[in-house]
N, C-alpha and C positions, 0 to 999 in steps of 0.2 A: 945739916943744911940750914941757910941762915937766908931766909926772903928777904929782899930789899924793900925798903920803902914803905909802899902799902901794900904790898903783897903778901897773899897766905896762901900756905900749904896744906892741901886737903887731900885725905882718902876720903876714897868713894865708897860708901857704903855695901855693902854685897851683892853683886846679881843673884836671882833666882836664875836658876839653869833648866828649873822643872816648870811647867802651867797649872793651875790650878786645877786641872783634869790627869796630872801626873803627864804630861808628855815632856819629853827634853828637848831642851832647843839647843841647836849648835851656835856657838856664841857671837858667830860672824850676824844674825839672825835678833840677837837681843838687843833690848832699848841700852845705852848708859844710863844710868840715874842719875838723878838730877842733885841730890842731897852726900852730904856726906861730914866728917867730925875734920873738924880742924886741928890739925897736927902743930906748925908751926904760923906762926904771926909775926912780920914784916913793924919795924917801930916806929912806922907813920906815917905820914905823906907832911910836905913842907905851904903854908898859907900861900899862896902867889901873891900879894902884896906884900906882909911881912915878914916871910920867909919863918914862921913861926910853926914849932912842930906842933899835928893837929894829932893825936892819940888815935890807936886803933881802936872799934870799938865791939870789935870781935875777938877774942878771947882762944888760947888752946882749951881743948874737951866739947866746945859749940858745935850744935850741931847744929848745920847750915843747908838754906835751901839757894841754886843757883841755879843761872842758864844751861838747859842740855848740853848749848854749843861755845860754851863758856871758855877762857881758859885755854892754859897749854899744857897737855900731859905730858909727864917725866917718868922715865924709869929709876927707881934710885935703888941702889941695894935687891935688886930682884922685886921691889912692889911697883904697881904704877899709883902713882899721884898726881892730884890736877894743882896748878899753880893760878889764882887769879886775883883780881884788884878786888880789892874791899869793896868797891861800889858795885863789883860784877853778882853779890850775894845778895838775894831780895831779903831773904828774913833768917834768924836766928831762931831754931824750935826748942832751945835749950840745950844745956849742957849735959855731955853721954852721962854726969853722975846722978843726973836730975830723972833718964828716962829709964824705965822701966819696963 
């Protein structure tokens, strides 16, 4: 799958299913996370006066932080992934080869 424009494809990072006291939560029950690594990157959005391609400036491997209520989730292939606009991501925490 190939995002348009300025769009990127994100998984979401893992939920915990446990509490930090060992209890389980039923998943109906859990936050979404807000972060997750950029899978695929959309090749740009176009200037509004000179129609000029502006470069994405998020990256595949970035890990990215974004709105809870961000985005439109997709099932592709049995995973779900969120879809959203470049400017829907507040900040880059670096790249998954970077964290440790």
């Amino acid at each position: 799958m190939q995002p348009l424009n300025d769009r990127v494809l994100i998984k979401r990072d893992d939920q915990q299913d446990k509490t930090e006291s060992g209890l389980y939560l039923p998943s109906a029950s859990q936050e979404k996370p807000n972060s997750g690594v950029v899978v695929k990157v959309g090749y740009g959005r176009r200037a509004p006066k000179t129609g000029k391609l502006i470069p994405m400036t998020v990256k595949e491997g970035d890990k990215v932080l974004f709105s809870k209520y961000g985005g439109q989730e997709i099932e592709l292939y049995g995973e779900t992934y969120l879809v959203l606009r470049e400017d829907e991501i507040f900040a880059v925490v670096g790249s998954i080869n970077d964290i440790s």
